[in-house]
C-alpha positions in Angstrom: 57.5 119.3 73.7 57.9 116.5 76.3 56.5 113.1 75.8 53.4 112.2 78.4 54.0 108.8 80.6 50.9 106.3 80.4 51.3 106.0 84.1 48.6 103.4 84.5 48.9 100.1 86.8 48.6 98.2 83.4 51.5 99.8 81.5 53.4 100.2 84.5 53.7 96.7 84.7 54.1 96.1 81.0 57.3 98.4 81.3 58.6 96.7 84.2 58.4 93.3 82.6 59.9 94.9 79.2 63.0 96.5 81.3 63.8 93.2 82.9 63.7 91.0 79.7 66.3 94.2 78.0 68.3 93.7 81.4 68.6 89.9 80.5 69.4 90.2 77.5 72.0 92.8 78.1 73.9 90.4 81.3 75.8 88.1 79.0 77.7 91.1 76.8 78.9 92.9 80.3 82.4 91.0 80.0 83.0 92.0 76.4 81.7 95.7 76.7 83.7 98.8 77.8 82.4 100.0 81.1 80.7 103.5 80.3 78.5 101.7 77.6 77.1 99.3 80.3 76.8 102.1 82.8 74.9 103.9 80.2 73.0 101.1 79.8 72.1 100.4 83.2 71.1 104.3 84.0 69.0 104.3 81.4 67.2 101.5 82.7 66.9 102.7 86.3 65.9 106.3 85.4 63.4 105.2 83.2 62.1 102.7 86.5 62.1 106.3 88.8 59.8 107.9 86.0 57.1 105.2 85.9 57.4 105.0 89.9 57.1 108.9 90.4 55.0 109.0 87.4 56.9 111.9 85.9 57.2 113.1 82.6 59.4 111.6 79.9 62.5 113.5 78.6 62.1 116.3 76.0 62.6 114.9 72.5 65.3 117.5 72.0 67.4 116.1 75.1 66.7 112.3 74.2 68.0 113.3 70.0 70.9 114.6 72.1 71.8 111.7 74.4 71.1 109.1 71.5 73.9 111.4 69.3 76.3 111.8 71.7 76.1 107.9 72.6 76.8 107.0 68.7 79.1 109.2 68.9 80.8 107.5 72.1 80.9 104.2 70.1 82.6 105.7 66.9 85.1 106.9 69.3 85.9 104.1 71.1 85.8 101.5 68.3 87.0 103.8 65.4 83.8 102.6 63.3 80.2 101.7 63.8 80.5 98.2 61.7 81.2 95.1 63.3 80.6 92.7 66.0 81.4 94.6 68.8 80.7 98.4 68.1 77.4 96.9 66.5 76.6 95.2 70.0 77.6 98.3 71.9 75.2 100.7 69.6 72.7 97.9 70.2 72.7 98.5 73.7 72.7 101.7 73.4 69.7 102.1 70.9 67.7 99.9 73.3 68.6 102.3 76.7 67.7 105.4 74.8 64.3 103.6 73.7 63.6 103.0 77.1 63.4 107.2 77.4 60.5 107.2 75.0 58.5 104.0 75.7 55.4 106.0 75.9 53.0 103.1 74.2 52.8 99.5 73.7 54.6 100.0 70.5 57.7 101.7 72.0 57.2 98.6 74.6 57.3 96.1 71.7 60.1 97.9 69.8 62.4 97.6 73.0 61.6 93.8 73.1 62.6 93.1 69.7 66.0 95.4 70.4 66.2 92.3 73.5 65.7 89.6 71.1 68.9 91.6 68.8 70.7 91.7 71.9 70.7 88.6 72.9 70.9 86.5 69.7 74.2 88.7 69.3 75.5 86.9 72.4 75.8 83.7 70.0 78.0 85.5 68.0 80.7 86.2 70.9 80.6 82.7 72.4 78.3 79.5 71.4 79.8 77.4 74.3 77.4 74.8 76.2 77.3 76.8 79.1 76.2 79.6 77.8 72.6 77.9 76.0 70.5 77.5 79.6 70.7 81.2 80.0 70.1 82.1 76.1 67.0 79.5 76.1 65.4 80.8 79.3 66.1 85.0 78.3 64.0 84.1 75.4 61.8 82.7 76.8 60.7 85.1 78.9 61.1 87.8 75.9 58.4 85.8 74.4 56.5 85.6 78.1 57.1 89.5 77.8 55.8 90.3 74.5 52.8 88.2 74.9 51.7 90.1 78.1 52.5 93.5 76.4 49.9 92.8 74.0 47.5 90.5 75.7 43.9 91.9 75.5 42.5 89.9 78.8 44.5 89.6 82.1 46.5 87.0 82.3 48.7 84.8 85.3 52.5 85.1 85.0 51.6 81.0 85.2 49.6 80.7 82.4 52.1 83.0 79.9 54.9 80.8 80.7 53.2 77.6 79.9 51.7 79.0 77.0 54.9 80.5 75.9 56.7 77.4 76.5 54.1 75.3 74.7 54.7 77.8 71.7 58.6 77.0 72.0 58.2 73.4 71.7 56.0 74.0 68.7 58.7 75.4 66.9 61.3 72.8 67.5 60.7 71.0 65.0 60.8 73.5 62.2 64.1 75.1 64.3 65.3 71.2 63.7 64.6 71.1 60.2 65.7 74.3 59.1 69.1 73.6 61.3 70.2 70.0 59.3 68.6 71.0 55.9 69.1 74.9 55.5 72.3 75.5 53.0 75.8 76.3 55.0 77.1 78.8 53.1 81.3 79.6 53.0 82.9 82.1 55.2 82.1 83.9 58.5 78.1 83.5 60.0 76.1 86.5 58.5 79.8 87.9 57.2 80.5 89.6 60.5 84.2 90.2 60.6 85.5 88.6 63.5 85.9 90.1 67.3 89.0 91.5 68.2 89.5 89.5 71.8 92.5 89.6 73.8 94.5 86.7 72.1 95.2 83.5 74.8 97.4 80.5 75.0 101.1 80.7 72.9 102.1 84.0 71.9 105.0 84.2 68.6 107.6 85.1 71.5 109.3 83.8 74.6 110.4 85.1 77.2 111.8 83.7 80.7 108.5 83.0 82.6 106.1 83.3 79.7 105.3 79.7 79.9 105.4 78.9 83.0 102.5 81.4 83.8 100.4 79.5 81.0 100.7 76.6 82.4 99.0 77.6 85.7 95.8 77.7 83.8 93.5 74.5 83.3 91.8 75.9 80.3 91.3 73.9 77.1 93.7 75.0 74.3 92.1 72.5 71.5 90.8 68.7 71.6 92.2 65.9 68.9 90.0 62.8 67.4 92.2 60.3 66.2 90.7 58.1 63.2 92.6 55.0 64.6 95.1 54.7 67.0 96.9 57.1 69.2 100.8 58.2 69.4 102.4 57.4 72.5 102.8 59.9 75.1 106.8 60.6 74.1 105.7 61.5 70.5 102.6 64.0 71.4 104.3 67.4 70.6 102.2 69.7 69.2 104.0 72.2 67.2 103.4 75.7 67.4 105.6 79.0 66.5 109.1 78.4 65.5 111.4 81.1 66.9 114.6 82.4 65.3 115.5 85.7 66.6 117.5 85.9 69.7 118.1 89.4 71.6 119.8 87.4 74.7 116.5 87.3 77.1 113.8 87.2 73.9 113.2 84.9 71.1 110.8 85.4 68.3 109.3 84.6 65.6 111.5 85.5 62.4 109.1 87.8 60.0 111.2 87.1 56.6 110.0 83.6 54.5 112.9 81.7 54.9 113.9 79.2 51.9 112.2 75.6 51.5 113.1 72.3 53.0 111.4 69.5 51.6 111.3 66.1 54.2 110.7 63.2 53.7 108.4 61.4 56.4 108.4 58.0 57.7 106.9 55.7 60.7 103.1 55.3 61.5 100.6 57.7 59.9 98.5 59.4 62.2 95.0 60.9 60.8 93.3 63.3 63.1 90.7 66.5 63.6 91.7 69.3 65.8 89.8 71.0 67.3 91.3 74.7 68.5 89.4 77.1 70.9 89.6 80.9 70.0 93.2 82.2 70.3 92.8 85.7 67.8 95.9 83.5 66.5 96.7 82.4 63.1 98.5 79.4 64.2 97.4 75.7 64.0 98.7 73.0 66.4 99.3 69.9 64.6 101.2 66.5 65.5 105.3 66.6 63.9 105.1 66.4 61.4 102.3 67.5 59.6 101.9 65.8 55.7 98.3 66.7 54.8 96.1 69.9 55.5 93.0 71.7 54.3 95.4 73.6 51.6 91.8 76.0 51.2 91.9 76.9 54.9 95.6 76.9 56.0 99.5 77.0 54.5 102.3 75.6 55.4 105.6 77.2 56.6 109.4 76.5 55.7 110.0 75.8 59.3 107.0 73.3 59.2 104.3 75.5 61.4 101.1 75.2 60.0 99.1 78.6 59.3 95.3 79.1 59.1 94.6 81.8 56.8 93.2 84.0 59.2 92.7 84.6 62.9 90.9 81.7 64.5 88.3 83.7 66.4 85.9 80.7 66.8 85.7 77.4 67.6 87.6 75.6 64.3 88.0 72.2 63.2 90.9 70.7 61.0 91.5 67.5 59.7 95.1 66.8 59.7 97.5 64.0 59.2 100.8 63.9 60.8 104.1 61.0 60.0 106.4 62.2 63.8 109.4 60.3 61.9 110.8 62.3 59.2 114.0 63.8 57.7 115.1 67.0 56.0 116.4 66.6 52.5 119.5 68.7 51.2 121.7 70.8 52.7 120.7 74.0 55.3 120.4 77.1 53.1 122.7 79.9 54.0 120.1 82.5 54.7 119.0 79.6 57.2 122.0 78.8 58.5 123.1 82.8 59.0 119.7 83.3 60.8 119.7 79.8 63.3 123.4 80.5 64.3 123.3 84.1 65.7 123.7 84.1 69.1 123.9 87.7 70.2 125.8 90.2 71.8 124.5 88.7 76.0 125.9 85.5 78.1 129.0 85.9 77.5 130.0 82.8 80.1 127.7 80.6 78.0 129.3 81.3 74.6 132.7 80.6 76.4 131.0 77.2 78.3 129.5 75.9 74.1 132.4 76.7 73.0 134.2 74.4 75.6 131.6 71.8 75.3 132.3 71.6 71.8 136.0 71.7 71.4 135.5 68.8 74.2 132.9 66.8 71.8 133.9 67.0 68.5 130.7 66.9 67.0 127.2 68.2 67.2 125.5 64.7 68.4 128.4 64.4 70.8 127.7 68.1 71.9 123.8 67.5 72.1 124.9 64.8 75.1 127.1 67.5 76.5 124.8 69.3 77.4 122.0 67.2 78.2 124.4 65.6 81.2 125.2 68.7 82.2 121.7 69.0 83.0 120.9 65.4 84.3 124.3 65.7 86.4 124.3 68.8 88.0 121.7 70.3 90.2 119.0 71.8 87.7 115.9 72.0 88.6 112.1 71.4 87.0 109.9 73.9 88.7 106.7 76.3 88.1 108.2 79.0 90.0 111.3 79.8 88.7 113.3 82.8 90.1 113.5 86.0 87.7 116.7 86.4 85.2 119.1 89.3 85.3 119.0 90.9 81.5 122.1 88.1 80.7 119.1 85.3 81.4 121.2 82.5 80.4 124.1 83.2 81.9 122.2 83.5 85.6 120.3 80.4 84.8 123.2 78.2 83.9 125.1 79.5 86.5 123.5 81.1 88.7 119.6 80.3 89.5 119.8 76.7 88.0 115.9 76.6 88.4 113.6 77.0 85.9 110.8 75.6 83.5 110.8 74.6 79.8 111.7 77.5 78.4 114.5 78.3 80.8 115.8 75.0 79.5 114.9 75.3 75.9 116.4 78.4 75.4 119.6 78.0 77.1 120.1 74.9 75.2 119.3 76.6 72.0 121.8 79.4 72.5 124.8 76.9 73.6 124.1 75.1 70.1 124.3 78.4 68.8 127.2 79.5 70.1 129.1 76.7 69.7 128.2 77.0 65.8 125.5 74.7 65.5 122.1 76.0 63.9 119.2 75.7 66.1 115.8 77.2 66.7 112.7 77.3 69.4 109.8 75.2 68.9 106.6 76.3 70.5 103.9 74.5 71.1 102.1 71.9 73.3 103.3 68.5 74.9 101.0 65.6 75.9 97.3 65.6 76.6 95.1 64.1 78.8 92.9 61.1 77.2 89.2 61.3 77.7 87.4 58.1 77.4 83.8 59.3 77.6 84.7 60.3 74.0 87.9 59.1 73.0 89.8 61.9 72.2 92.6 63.7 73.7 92.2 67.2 75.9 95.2 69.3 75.5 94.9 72.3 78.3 97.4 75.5 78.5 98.9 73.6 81.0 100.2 71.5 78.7 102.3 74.0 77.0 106.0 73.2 76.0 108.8 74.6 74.7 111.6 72.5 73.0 114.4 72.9 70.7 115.4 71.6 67.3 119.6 71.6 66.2 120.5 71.2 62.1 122.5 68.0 62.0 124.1 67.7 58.3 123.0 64.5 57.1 120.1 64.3 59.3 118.1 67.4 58.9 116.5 69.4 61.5 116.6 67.4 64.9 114.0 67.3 68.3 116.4 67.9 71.1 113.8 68.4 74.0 116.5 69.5 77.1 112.9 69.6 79.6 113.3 65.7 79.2 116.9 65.1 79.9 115.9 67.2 83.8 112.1 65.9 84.2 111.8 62.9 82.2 108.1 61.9 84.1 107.0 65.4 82.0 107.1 63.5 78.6 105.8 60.5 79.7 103.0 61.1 82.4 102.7 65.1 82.1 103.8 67.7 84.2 101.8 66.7 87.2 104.2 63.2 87.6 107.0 65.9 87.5 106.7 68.1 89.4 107.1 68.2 93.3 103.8 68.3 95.7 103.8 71.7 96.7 104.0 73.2 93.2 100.5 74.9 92.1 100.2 72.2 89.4 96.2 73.1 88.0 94.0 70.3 88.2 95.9 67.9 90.5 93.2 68.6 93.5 91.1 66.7 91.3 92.8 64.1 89.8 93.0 63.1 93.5 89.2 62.4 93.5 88.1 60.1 91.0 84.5 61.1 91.4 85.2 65.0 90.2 87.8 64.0 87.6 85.0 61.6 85.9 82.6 64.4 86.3 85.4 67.2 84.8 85.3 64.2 81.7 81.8 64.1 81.5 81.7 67.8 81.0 84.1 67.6 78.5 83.0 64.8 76.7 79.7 66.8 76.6 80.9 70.5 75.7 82.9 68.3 72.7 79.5 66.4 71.3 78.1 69.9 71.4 80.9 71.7 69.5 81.3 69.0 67.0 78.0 68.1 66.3 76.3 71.4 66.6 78.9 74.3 66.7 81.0 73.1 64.0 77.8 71.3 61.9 79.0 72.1 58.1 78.9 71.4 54.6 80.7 68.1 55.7 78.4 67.0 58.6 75.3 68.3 56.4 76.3 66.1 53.9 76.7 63.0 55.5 73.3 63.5 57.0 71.7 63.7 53.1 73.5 60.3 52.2 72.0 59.2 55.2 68.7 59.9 53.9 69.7 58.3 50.6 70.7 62.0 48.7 74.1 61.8 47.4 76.2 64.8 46.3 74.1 67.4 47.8 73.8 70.3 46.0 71.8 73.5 46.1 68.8 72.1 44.7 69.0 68.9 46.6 69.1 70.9 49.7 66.2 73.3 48.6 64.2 70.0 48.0 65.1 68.7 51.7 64.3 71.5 53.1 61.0 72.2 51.5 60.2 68.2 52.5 61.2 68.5 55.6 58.9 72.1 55.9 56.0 70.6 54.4 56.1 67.7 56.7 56.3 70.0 59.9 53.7 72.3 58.8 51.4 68.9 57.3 52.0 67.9 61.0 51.6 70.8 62.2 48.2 70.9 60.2 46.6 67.5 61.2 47.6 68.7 65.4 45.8 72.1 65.3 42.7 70.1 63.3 42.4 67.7 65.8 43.4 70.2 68.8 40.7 73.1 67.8 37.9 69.8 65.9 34.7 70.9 66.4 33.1 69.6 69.7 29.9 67.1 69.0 26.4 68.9 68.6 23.7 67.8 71.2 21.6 65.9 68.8 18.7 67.8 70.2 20.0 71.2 69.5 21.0 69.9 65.8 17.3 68.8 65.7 15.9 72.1 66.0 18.7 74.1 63.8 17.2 71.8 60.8 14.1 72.9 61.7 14.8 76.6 62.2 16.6 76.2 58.0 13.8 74.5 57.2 11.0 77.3 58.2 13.5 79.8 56.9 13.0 78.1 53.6 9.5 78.9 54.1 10.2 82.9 54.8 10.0 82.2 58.7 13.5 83.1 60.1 14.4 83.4 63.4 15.4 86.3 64.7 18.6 86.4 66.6 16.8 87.4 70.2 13.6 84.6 69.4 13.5 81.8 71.6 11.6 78.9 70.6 8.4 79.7 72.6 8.3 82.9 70.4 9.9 81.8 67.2 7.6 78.7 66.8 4.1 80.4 67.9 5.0 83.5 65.5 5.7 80.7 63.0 1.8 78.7 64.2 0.1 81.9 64.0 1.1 82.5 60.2 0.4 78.8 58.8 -2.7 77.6 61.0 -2.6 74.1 59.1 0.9 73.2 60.4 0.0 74.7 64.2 -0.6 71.3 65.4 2.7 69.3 64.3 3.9 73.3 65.8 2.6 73.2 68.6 3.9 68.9 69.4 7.0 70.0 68.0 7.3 73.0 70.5 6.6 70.9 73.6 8.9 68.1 72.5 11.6 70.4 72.1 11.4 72.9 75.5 10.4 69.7 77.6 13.5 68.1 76.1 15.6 70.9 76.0 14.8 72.0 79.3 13.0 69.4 81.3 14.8 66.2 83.1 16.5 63.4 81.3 15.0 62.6 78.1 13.6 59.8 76.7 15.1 58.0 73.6 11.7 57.8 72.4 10.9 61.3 73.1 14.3 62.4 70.9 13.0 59.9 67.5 9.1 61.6 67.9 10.7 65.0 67.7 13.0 64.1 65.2 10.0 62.3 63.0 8.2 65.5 63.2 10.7 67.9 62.1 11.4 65.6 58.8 8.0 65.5 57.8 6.9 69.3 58.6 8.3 69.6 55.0 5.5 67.2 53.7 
């Protein structure tokens, strides 16, 4: 049996509103939803549109059991479970299309809204960035807007639901305030969903000719760094990321196997900062060289010195770090170590033979490092974005062949001369530089940014920064790639850098999107806590927070209180019409009440008739009151007769 459509004007328009706010809602998920589900979605929505506008009958129950099914279904099969941020947000979608098939009432109406409000709270969960909270704010909105005129009982302007809705939003502020600084933050992931599985951006755990070199065409953000004092210079901001050991001659990567301990010992300025990394679906963290103190709750540190967070960072994450870029390698290079960072491979054969050269020639590996780095000033090698591509020997055709490349062209040929000329050695990933931002004094480091260097064992000194992109493009570790690179290379962001009017505004935006992730995104335990000693509450604890919280809720609703008293007082009584209500309780006193449809011509000579000793002060009182009531202006003196009257009718 088939469901029967309320096809009047009034619902119609009730389910037009309700499709729109579920279309809204739905907008922001398209990029992170596979394309049938939207489809789905979005036929839904339009079929159920042709049935109010032909005013046809709904599906049969037994097809719209059968679509629902076959949708779940869908989702199990093309995210292997129904749990989770993602499959959750695709059978959320879903649910609310096939509810659109049976919206026969205002409660299927209201159901489909509330599915919205779901929807679109579940957006937060996939990105909380600034740009995302004008849309978020006004789609609720006009859910609210939406639900009010679903259930509205009188006709009401589209103008006068919004500026009642929006009056009821800024209502709730300040209880959405409170709840926000004073509400425990509990460990662990927001509600415990497990985190998205997003395409993972920025440094991979590999390298390959070219890899870099097409990140660094991209202006995104990779993370932002507050220092607590001073900055390094410019030629000490590397960033370390993955360390790669394996070599296949065109590939390195990241070795899988734990390789044995090194302590250091660190010297020079101290350097205490908080990084702040967007989501990479990587477990690395980028931190100055080298790192000395960590969060040891929330990240590890490796053998080869790269700092680990203990799980993927699929959010916006803070760390407060503190970094000593002078330090030195105690004791001698393990053998597993020293087997692992000398094995060149079976490829570049002319290389091997050219280290091998270079190193009878110097003597010794510091001797060999200059070698090779003149070779490099000397000769014509060249810094560039658009390197041509490497036959399957890649160092061989770029030391001898191509002699163009970017840092990882450079990095990695100079890491397998060292190796093939016996000297251990290893790829650094990471980043190189960042731009300051003064608006908030911190440092933006964007994929563009991204560097690859190497790092040789020198026995006596430890593991040693040899950084080959510096001894071709020295301008790139001073003043960033832009300075070294030639006018026509597609260098991102150096259109505006040109106009100091849209590079200040690029800052401002910055400066801004960093305020909000610091101070709202990332608001914590920490941040929560500094805001109680504030308030004179030291070491927070559960109960001190409860106690907060319940001040801070029984201010706003005190508040609250006292505004609605005042908003909704009772208006001022004429003084006349007071008058006569004390006389009307007085004669009811007396067994003479007024009946509801009495006026006081009636009431009062129905009242005259049955005491014919008070018809007199009745009959005054009567014409006082109508001529009062009812005549032109009154007369003060008129008013204090009427009144005498009435307080002696008792007497």
């Amino acid at each position: 049996m088939s469901a029967t459509l309320d096809s009047s004007p009034r619902f119609t328009q009730q389910l037009l509103w309700v499709v729109g706010a579920f279309t809204l809602a739905l907008l922001p998920h398209i990029p992170d939803l596979r394309l049938w589900i939207v489809l789905l979605a979005l036929i839904a929505v339009a079929v159920r549109l042709v049935i109010a506008l032909r005013h046809w009958k709904l599906p049969p129950k037994a097809v719209r059991i059968a679509v629902a099914f076959a949708a779940m279904l869908g989702v199990l099969a093309s995210y292997r479970t129904l749990n989770g941020l993602e499959a959750g947000t695709a059978l959320l979608v879903l649910m609310g299309g096939m509810k659109l098939f049976e919206t026969a009432n205002r409660r299927d109406l209201t159901v489909v809204v509330f599915v919205s409000y779901f929807l679109l709270f579940a957006g937060f969960l996939y990105d909380q960035s600034l740009l995302r909270l004008p849309w978020m704010l006004a789609t609720a909105w006009l859910l609210t807007v939406t639900l009010m005129r679903t259930h509205q009982t009188a006709p009401m302007s589209m103008r006068e639901a919004l500026k009642l809705t929006g009056k009821m939003v800024l209502q709730s502020l300040p209880l959405a305030i409170a709840l926000f600084l004073f509400f425990p933050r509990l460990p662990g992931q927001f509600w415990a969903v497990p985190g998205r599985s997003a395409a993972a951006t920025g440094i991979d755990d590999e390298m390959s000719p070219g890899d870099i070199s097409e990140l660094s065409l991209s202006s995104a953000t990779a993370f932002r760094v507050k220092f607590d004092g001073d900055m390094p210079p410019p030629r000490e901001r590397y960033w370390r990321g993955p360390v790669l050991h394996d070599f296949d001659g065109r590939t390195w990567r990241r070795l899988q196997q734990f390789l044995p301990e090194q302590p250091v010992t660190p010297s020079g300025p101290v350097y205490r900062y908080t990084v702040t990394q967007e989501p990479n679906n990587r477990s690395w963290i980028f931190g100055l060289e080298a790192v000395t103190d960590w969060p040891r709750e929330r990240a590890r540190l490796w053998s080869d010195r790269q700092l680990f967070a203990m799980g993927r960072l699929s959010a916006l994450s803070s760390f407060q770090l503190e970094s000593r870029p002078r330090y030195r390698t105690e004791g001698p290079l393990p053998t597993t170590t020293r087997n692992v960072d000398t094995r060149a491979g079976d490829h570049n054969p002319r290389s091997k033979l050219l280290a091998q050269e270079l190193y009878a020639r110097a003597g010794s590996p510091e001797a060999f490092v200059e070698a090779v780095l003149n070779k490099f000033r000397e000769e014509e090698y060249f810094y560039t974005l658009e390197p041509p591509r490497l036959e399957a020997d890649s160092i061989d055709d770029f030391l001898f062949n191509t002699r163009r490349g970017f840092c990882e062209h450079f990095a990695s040929a100079f890491t397998m001369l060292a190796r093939a000329a016996g000297i251990p050695a290893r790829v650094v990933l990471g980043y190189q530089g960042g731009e300051y931002n003064p608006m908030g004094d911190y440092l933006i480091v964007r994929q563009a940014d991204a560097h690859a260097w190497s790092e040789i064992w020198i026995d006596g000194q430890g593991w040693v920064r040899v950084d080959p992109t510096a001894a071709v493009a020295p301008e790139r570790v001073e003043r960033g790639m832009d300075a070294a690179l030639d006018e026509d290379e597609p260098v991102p962001g150096r259109l505006l850098k040109r106009f100091d009017a849209l590079a200040q505004m690029r800052l401002a935006w910055d400066a801004l999107n960093t305020f909000w992730n610091n101070q709202i995104v990332e608001f914590g335990a920490g941040q929560q806590r500094s805001l109680l000693e504030w308030f004179g509450i030291e070491d927070a604890d559960w109960e001190a927070l409860g106690m907060a919280m319940v001040i801070a809720l029984a201010t706003f609703f005190a508040a609250l209180t006292g505004w609605l008293a005042w908003r909704y007082r009772p208006r001022e009584r004429d003084p006349i019409v007071q008058t006569y209500a004390q006389l009307c309780r007085r004669l009811a006193k007396d067994g003479f009440v007024r009946a509801p449809y009495e006026g006081p011509e009636d009431y009062l000579s129905r009242v005259a008739q049955a005491r014919p000793v008070l018809a007199a002060q009745i009959e005054e009182i009567r014409s006082l009151y109508i001529g009062l009531r009812y005549g032109p202006a009154p007369l003060d003196s008129q008013l204090s007769r009427l009144k005498f009257l009435v307080s002696q009718l008792k007497a």
